[in-house]
TORKOL-4160 file (C-alpha; in steps of 0.2 Angstrom, whole numbers, padded with zeros to 4 digits, m for minus):
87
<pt num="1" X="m0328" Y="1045" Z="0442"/>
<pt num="2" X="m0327" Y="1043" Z="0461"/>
<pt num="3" X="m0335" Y="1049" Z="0474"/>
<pt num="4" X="m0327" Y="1056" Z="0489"/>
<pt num="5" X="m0318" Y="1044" Z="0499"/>
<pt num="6" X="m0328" Y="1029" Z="0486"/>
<pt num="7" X="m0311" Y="1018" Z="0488"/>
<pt num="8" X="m0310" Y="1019" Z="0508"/>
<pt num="9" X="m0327" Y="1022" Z="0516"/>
<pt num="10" X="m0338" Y="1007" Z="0523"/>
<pt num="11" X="m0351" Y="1004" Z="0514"/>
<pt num="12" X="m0369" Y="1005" Z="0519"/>
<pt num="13" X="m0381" Y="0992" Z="0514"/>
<pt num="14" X="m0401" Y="0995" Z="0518"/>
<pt num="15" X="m0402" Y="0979" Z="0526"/>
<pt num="16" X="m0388" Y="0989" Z="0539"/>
<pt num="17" X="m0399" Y="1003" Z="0540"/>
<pt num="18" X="m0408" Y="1000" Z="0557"/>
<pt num="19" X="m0390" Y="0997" Z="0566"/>
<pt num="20" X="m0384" Y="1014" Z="0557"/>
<pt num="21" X="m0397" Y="1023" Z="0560"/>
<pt num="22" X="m0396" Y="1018" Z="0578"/>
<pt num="23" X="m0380" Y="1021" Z="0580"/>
<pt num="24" X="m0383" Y="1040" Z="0572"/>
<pt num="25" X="m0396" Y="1045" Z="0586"/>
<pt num="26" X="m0382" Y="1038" Z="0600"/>
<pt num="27" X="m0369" Y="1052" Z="0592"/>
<pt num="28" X="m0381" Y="1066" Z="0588"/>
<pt num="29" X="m0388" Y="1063" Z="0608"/>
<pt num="30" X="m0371" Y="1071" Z="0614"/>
<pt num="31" X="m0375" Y="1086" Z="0599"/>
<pt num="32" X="m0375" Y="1102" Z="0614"/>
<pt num="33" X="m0375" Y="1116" Z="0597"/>
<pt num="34" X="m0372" Y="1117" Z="0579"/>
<pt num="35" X="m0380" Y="1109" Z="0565"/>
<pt num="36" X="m0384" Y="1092" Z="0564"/>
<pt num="37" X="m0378" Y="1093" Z="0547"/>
<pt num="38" X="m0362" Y="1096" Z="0555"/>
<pt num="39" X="m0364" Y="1080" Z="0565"/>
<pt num="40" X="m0368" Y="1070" Z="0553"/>
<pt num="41" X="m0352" Y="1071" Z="0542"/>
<pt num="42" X="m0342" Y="1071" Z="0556"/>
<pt num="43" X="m0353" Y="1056" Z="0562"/>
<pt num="44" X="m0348" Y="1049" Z="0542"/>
<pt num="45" X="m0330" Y="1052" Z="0547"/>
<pt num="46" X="m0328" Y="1043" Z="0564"/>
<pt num="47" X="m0337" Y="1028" Z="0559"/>
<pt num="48" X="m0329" Y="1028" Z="0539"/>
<pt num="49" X="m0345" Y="1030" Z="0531"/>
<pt num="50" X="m0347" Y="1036" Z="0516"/>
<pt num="51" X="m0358" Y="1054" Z="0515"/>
<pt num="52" X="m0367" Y="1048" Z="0500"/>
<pt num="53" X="m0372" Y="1031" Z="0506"/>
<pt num="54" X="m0380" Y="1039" Z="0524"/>
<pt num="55" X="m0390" Y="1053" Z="0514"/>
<pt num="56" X="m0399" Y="1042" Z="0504"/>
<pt num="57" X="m0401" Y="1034" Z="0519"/>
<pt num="58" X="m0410" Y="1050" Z="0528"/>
<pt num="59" X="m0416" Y="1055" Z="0513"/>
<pt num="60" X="m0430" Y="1038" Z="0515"/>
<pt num="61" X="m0432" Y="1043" Z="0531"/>
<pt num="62" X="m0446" Y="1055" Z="0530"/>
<pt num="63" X="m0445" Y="1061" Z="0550"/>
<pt num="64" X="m0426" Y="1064" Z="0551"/>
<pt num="65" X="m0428" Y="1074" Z="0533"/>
<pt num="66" X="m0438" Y="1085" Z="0539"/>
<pt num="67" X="m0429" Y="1087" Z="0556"/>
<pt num="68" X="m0414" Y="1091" Z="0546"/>
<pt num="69" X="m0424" Y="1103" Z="0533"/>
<pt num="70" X="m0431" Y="1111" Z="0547"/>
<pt num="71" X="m0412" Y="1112" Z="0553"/>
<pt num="72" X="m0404" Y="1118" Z="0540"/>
<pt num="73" X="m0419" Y="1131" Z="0538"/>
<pt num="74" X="m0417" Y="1139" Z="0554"/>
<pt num="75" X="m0398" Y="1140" Z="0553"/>
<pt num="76" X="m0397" Y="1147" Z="0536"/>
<pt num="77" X="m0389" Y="1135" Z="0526"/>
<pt num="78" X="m0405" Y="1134" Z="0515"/>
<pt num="79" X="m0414" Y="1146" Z="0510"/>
<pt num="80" X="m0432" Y="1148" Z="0518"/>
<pt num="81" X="m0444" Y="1150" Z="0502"/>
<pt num="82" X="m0459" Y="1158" Z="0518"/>
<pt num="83" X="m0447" Y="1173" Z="0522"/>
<pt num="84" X="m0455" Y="1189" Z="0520"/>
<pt num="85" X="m0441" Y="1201" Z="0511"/>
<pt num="86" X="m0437" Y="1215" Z="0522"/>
<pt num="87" X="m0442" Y="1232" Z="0518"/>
């Protein structure tokens, strides 16, 4: 089974995960609102890299994993297990 776009995406080594990374935090410094998870595939999109391959990436890295959690927390695209239920 393939992945999306497993048979034209640039694949991510982790000995290419410094210069990736780098070249992450260059595109998400021009970020002025949204999501960063919206950046980040369209990120995985300009560069051809394949979404899967740059998750595991951020996935190992324990800061940006908790920046996008936080992220993703605040803009609702996951659900916050602290929330109070309204009465």
């Amino acid at each position: 089974m393939l992945n999306y776009r497993d048979e034209t995406g640039t694949e991510v080594l982790e000995e290419d995960y410094p210069k990736v990374r780098k070249e992450l935090n260059k595109y998400l410094e021009k970020k002025d609102e949204g999501a960063i998870i919206d950046y980040i595939i369209d990120f995985c999109e300009y560069y051809n890299y394949r979404i899967e391959e740059i998750a595991i990436m951020l996935k190992a890295d324990k800061m940006f994993s908790n920046l996008l959690k936080q992220d993703c927390l605040f803009r609702g695209i996951l659900a916050n297990p602290r929330k109070i239920k309204e009465w």
